[in-house]
N, C-alpha and C positions, 0 to 999 in steps of 0.2 A: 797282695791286695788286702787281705785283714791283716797284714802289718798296719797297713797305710791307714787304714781306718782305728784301728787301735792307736795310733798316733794321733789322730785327730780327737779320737773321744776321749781320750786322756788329757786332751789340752780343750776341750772346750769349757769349764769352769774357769781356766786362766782368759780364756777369752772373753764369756760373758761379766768380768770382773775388771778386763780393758774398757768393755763398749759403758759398761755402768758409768764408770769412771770420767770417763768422755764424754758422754750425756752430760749428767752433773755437773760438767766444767762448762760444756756450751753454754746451758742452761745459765749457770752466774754470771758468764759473759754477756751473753744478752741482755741479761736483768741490770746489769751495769750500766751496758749499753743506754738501758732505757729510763736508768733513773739520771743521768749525766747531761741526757736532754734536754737544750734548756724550753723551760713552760711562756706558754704568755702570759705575760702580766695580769691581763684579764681580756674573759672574751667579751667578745662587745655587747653592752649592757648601757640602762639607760637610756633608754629609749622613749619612755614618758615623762615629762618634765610639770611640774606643777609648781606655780610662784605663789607668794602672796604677799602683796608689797604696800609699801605705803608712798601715794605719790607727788610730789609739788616740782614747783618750779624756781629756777634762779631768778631774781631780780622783779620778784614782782611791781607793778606800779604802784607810785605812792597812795599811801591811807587804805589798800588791799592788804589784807590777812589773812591766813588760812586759817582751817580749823582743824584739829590733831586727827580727823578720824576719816583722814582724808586716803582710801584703801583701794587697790588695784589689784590686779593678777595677769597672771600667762599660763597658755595652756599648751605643750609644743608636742612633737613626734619626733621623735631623732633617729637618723642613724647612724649607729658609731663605727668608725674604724680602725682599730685599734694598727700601731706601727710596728710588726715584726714582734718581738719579743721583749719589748723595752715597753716602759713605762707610760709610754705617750698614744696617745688616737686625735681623733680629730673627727667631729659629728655637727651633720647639717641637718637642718628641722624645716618645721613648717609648724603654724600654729598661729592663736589670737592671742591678743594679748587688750587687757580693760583698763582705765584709767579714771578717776572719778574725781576732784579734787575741790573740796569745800573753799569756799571762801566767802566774801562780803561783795566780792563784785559783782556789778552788771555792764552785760554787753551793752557797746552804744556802738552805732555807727557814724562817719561823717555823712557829710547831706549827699554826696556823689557812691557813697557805699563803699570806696576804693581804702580806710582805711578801717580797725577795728580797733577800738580801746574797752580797758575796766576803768568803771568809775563807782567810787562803794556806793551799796544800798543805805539809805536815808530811811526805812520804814523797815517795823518788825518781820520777819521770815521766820521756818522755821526748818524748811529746809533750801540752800543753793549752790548748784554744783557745777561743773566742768566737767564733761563727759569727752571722750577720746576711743574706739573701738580703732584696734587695727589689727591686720593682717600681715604677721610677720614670716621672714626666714630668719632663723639663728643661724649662726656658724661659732663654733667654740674649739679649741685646743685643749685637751684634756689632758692629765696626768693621775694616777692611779696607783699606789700601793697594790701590794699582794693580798690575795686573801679571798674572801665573801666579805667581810665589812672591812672594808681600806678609805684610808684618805683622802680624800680628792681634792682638786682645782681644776677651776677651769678658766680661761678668759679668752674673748673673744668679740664678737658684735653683733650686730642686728639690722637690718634692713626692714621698712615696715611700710605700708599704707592705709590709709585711714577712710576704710570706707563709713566711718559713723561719726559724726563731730555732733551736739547737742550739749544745751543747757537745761538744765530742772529747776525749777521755783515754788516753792509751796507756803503758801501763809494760809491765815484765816477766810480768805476768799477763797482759795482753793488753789490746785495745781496746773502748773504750766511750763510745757516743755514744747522747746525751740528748733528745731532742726536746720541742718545746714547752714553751718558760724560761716561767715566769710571772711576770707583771709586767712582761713589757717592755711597752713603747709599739708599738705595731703602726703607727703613725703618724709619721713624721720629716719635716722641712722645713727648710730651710735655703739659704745663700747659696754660691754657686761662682761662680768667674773661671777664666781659662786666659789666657795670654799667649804668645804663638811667632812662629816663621818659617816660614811654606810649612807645610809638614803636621806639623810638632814643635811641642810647646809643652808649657808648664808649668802646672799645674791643681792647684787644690784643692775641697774642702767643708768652711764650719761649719755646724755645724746649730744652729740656733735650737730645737730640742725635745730634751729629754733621754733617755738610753736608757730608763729606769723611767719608768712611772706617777707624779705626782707622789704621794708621800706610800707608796708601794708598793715602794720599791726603795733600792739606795745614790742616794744625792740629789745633784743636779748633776752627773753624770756627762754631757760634752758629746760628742757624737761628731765626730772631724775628720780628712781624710783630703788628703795634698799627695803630688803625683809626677808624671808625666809624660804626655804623651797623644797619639795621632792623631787629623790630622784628615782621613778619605780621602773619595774620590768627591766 
């Protein structure tokens, strides 16, 4: 019996020199393991969205003008979700989006109310505007670089309702604002991208439905809105 044990004590420094040893190697195996992993692109991020655009329309009616400072925005909630480990996600919002757009027109109506035209102001102003509030959803397809500040794109589109249509007027007599245009479309839909670096980036919308009712309004008037944007949180 103290042979047996004199055998063992003898050999337990070649032991504790095995188990080291073994440790050590698990140890790098795992760390291997874990740096081999592959990471996500990014986790989902961008969840507050902030525009600021400048906005007009296609084909206005004749002898109608804009004016350069003519400024909108959006204000959205997103949430993203990013696809596996690859590059791509894909994020749906909720949000308003404002629309303001100068020009020289004024509203007229026909004598039945059923359609809507611009016809330019003939007397000095000093402010008059097109006003547009809506209540949109976004939907976008995103793609993302590595990192904390990466590249971005996005495109995708927008579904909206326009619970606020009014015009503004102001001269020297004073101001006056209109509620409820008839004949808009209460309805707009349309395509948007944005492209940046880290939280800046560059945005726009066309919309695929026109400001009027078909057959109700000036006709093909397209709305489209390009400028700048955040992307925070």
């Amino acid at each position: 019996m103290k042979l047996f044990f004199k055998k063992i004590n003898s050999r337990l420094p070649l032991l504790f020199l095995f188990l080291f040893i073994g440790s050590a190697s698990f140890a790098q195996i795992k760390d291997s393991i874990v740096e081999i992993q592959p990471k996500k692109i990014a986790d989902p991020k961008d969840h507050i969205v902030i525009d600021f655009s400048f906005d007009s329309y296609r084909n206005f009616p004749d002898g109608i003008s804009q004016k350069p400072y003519s400024l909108g925005g959006n204000a959205y909630l997103m949430w993203d979700y990013p696809f596996g480990y690859g590059p791509f996600s894909i994020a749906i919002g909720a949000g308003f989006s404002t629309h303001d757009v100068h020009t020289n027109g004024k509203i007229i109506y026909s004598i039945n109310g059923d359609h809507t035209s611009f016809v330019p102001y003939t007397t000095e102003y000093s402010t008059n505007k097109f006003s547009c509030n809506y209540i949109d959803i976004p939907i976008e397809l995103r793609i993302r670089t590595r990192g904390k500040k990466s590249f971005k794109l996005a495109i995708g589109g927008k579904a909206g309702y326009a619970f606020n249509v009014h015009t503004k007027f102001e001269d020297a007599a004073g101001k006056i604002k209109v509620y409820k245009i008839k004949n808009v479309d209460p309805f707009r839909y349309g395509l948007t991208f944005r492209i940046g670096y880290n939280r800046l980036n560059f945005q726009g919308f066309y919309a695929l439905s026109e400001l009027f009712k078909k057959g109700k309004g000036e006709p093909n008037m397209i709305p489209f809105s390009i400028g700048i944007g955040l992307l925070l949180f």
